[in-house]
C-alpha positions, 0 to 999 in steps of 0.5 A: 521157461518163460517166453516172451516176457520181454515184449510184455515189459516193453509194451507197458513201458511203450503204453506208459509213455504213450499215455502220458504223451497224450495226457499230460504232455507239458510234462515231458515238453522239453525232454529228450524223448521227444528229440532225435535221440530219444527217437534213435533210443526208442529205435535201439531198444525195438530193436532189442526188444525184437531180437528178444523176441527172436531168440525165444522163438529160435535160439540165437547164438550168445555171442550173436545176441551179445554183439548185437546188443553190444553194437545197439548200446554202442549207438546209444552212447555215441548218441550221448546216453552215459553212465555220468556217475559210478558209485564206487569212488575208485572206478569213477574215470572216464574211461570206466563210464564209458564201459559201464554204459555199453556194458548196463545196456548190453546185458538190459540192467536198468540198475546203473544210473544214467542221464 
């Protein structure tokens, strides 16, 4: 079973926009990742990041994992990161979004369109 696998896609990620902060920031002036959202984004997702970390170290409980991840992506979407459009007509209401968002946050699908 593979271990860790986590820490190694956040790391990239981090680096990535690490790299391009530094070589090419015009390009992301302006943007929300430097704002305190992006700030409060960045911390929700070390914070995911780690308890990741913590369970392949010692086994968390899935509810345990699972409510925390749900309270993380609860912060994030009162922080104003949504799920804006769903692709199936038929489950495109307000309320529904709102589910979508803390549900594709809290499982770590990246599938979902968001902001």
């Amino acid at each position: 079973m593979p271990r860790l696998g986590g820490v190694a896609v956040f790391l990239s990620c981090f680096i990535s926009f690490g790299l391009v902060a530094l070589f090419d920031r015009p390009l992301l002036s302006g943007s929300w990742i430097f704002s305190s959202e992006g700030g409060l984004f960045g911390l929700c997702l070390f914070i995911v990041m780690l308890l990741g970390f913590w369970d392949d170290l010692r086994s968390l409980k899935p509810f345990q994992k699972f409510g925390v991840q749900v309270l993380l992506s609860s912060v994030v979407y009162i922080a104003g990161f949504r799920v804006s459009a769903v692709m199936n007509p038929s489950a495109a209401d307000g309320w529904m979004c709102t589910q979508l968002t803390i549900l594709s946050r809290s499982s770590g699908s990246s599938a979902l369109p968001t902001r």
